[in-house]
N, C-alpha and C positions, 0 to 999 in steps of 0.2 A: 568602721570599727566600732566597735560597743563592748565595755568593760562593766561590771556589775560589781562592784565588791571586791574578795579576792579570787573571783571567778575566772578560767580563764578568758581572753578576748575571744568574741565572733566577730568573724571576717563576712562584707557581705557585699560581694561583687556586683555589679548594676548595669542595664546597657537597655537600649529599645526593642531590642530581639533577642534571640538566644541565637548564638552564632558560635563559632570557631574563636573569637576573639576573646569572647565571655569566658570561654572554655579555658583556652589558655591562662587566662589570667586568675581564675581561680585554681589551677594546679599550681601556679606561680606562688600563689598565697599559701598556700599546703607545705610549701618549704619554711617556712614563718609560724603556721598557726594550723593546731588540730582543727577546730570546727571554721566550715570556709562553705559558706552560702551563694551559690548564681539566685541573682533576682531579676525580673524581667515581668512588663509590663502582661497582664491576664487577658487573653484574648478578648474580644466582644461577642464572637460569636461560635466560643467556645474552641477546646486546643486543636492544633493542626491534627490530620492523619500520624504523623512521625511522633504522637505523644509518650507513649511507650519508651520509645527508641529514647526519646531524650530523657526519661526517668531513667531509663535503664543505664544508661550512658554516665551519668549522674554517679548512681548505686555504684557505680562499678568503680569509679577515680575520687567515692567516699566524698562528693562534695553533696550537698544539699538543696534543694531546690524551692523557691518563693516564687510565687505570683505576688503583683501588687495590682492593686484594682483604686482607684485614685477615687479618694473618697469614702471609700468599706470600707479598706485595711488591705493587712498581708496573708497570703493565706500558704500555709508551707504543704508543700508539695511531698516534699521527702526531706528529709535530716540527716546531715553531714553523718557517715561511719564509716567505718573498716568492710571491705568486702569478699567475701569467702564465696567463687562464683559454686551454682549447686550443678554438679556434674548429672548427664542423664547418661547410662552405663547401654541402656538401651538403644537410646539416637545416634550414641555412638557407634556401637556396635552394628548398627544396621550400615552404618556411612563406609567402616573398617570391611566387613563382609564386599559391599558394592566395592569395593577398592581393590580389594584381591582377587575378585569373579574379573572385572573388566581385564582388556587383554589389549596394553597399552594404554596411548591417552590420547584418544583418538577425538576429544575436545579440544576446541583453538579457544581459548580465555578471551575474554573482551566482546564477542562476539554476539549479536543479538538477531532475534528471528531465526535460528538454526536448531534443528532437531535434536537434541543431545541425546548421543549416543553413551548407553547405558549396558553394566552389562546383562539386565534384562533384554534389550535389545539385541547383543549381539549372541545371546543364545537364540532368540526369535528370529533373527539371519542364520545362525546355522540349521536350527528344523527346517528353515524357507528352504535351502539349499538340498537337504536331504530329500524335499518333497518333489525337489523341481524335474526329479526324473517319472514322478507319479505318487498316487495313494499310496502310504503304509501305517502300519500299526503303531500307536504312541511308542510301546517299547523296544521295537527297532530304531522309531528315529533317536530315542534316547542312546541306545546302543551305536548305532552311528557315528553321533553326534559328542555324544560324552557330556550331555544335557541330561540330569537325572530330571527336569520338571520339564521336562518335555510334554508331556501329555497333558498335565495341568497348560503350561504355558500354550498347549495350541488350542484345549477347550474352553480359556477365557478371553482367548481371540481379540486382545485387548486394540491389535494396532488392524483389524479385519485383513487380515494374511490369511489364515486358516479355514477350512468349512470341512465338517464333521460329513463323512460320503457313508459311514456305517458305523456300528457300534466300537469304538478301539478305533476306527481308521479315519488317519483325517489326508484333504487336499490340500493345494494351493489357490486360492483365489485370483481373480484376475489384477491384486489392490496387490497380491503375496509376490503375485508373478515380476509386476512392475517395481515391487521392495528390493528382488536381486540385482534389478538392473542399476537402478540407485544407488544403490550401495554395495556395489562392485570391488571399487576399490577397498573401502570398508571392509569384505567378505573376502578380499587378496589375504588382506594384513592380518583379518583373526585366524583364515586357518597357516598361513603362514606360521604362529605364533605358538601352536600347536603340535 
């Protein structure tokens, strides 16, 4: 703690790493005192990858952040304040869209190494399915399918399912062919859902 006059006190929490512990203890101090400082030793070979994260993290619960460097001095990272997060109307809006297009929640949480299914994807499984009887024109598979980006979505062939056989008409490839079987049950449940 350090008082100045009739200033109020700064809090300035200490530890050899920045951790969960340091964390705590400075929101602990935030009950007590408006400005509340995490201090921790300054890298050697400059801050970890998660630097950001831990400024941000900081910014967000209004505490402040120090490096001490033993021998220079302290150097403040960020200063204790109030935090008003800044909303993106757009990131959200693209997240909100993807959430109403998918057709259930055919993601298992926790899970890693696994293809997430999106519902970009599960419109790229229903053109798969319309094609798999043969060629047709983008705006029948749209028609079909009830995929208005059907024709976009098979001419930038982003997951190689698609191959253009004439102008307007596209195929299945042999990568399209093996996408049905795959995701079989997947293509039960979206047009089930339908």
């Amino acid at each position: 703690m350090a008082v100045r006059g009739d200033e109020p006190p700064v809090i300035v929490e200490m530890k050899l790493s920045f951790s969960l512990a340091l964390v705590l203890q400075g929101v602990a101090r935030q009950a007590l005192f408006d400005t509340v400082y995490l201090a921790v030793p300054a890298p050697k070979k400059g801050w970890p990858a998660r630097y950001k994260d831990i400024v941000a993290l900081c910014r967000r619960l209004g505490l402040g952040l120090l490096a001490v460097s033993p021998g220079q001095g302290v150097e403040a990272h960020l200063d204790p304040g109030p935090y008003q997060p800044r909303r993106n109307p757009a990131r959200a809006g693209r997240l909100l869209r993807e959430f109403q297009r998918r057709v259930g929640d055919p993601n298992q949480g926790g899970s890693t190494g696994v293809t997430r299914m999106t519902a970009y994807r599960q419109d790229a499984l229903r053109c798969a399915k319309a094609l798999a009887g043969g060629a047709m024109k983008g705006a029948e598979v749209a028609r079909a399918t009830g995929t208005a980006r059907a024709t976009t979505l098979m001419r930038d062939d982003h997951y190689g399912w698609f191959e253009r056989q004439a102008k307007g008409i596209y195929g299945l490839t042999p990568k399209g062919m093996a996408a049905l079987s795959e995701n079989a049950a997947e293509l039960a449940r979206i047009t089930a859902g339908e």
